[in-house]
DRENVEXVEX-753520 format. One record per residue (C-alpha): x, z, y. Coordinates in steps of 0.05 Angstrom, whole numbers, padded with zeros to 5 digits, always signed. Layout:
<recs>
XZY/...
</recs>
This chain:
<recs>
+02923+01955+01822/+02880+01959+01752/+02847+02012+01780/+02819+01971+01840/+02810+01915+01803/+02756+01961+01748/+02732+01995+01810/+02710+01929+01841/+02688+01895+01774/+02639+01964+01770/+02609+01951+01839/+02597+01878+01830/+02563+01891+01761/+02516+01956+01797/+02508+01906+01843/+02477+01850+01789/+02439+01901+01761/+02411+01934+01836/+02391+01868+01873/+02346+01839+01830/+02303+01913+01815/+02300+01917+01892/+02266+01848+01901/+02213+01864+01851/+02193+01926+01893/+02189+01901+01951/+02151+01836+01917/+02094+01896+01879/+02102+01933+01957/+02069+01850+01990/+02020+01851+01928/+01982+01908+01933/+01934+01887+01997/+01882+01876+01942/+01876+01956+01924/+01823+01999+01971/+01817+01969+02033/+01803+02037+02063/+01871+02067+02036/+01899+02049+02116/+01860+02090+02150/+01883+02152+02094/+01953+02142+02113/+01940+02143+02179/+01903+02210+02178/+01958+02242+02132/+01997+02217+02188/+01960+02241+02245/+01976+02315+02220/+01909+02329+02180/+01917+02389+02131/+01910+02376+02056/+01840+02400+02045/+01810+02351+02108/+01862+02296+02070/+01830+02304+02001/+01760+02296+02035/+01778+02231+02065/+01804+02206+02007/+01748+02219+01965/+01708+02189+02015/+01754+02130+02009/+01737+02126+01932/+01662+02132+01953/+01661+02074+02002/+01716+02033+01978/+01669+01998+01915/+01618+01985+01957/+01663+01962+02017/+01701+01914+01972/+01634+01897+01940/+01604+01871+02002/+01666+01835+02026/+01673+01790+01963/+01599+01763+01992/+01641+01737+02043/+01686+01693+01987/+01742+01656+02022/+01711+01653+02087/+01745+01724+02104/+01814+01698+02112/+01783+01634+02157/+01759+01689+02206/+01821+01727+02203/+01853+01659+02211/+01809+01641+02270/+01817+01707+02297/+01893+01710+02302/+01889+01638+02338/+01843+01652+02385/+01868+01722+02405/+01937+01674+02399/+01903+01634+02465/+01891+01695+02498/+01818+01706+02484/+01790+01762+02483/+01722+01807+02474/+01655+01763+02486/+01705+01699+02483/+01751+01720+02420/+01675+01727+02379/+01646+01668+02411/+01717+01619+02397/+01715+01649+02313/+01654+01639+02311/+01656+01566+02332/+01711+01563+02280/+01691+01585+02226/+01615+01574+02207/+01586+01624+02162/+01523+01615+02122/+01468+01671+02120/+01490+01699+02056/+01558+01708+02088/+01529+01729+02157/+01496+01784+02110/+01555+01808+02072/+01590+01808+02138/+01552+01862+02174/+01541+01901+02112/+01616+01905+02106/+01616+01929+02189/+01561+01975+02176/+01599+02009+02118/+01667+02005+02149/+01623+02044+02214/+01595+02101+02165/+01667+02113+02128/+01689+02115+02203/+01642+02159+02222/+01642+02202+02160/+01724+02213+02174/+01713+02218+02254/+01672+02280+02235/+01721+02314+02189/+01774+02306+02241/+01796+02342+02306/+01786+02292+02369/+01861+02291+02376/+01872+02273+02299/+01813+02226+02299/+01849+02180+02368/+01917+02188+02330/+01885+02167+02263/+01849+02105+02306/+01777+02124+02280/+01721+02145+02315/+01647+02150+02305/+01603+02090+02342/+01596+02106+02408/+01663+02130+02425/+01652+02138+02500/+01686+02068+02512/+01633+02043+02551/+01635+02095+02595/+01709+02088+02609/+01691+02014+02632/+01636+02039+02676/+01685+02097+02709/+01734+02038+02721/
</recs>
């Protein structure tokens, strides 16, 4: 009977001790959106079965365009999460393509300094895109989800 009773008092202590070490990993794991916006589209590539030498060149493209990337976005200031806001509502009604743009838009109005930092931030989000497409296989680069600008999307559309 002691020995249950030491046995048990052990466990509840490890357990003292483990539950609050695991919250504050998985509280730094939620905190950490604010690092290299382009680290996503790394893991998906080391994912995607790239070998370590095409890996390394995407991540040092990663470090190359992931100043500049974050640089332009902070033009953007707060009104970044309205549009991802606005987006998830609208897309939320249904909306999509021509109509999704159109209804964020309407949402969320964006002055010219904004408008600016906005499509810099596409245009170098396209490049690093592009820059990764060409490093990978076609089968890697659909499996990663990146492709250079124009895809062959539009001719799927006019095939259908």
């Amino acid at each position: 009977m002691k020995n249950v009773l030491k046995t048990m008092t052990l466990l509840a202590l490890a357990l003292l001790i483990a539950v609050p070490l695991s919250a504050e990993d998985k509280k730094k794991k939620k905190g950490e959106k604010g690092g290299n916006p382009l680290a996503a589209t790394v893991k998906k590539v080391k994912d995607a079965g790239a070998d370590e030498a095409t890996v390394e060149k995407v991540e040092a493209l990663a470090k190359e365009y992931g100043p500049k990337l974050a640089e332009a976005r902070e033009g953007l200031g707060d009104a970044g999460k309205k549009l991802a806001e606005a987006r998830k509502a609208a897309a939320a009604e249904g909306k999509k393509g021509k109509d999704l743009q159109a209804a964020v838009e309407a949402a969320v109005q964006l002055t010219d300094e904004q408008k600016a930092a906005q499509k810099e931030s596409q245009a170098l989000t396209q490049k690093f895109n592009a820059a990764v497409a060409a490093l990978l296989t076609p089968e890697q680069a659909k499996a990663a989800g990146v492709a250079a600008k124009g895809d062959g999307k539009k001719k799927k559309k006019q095939a259908e």
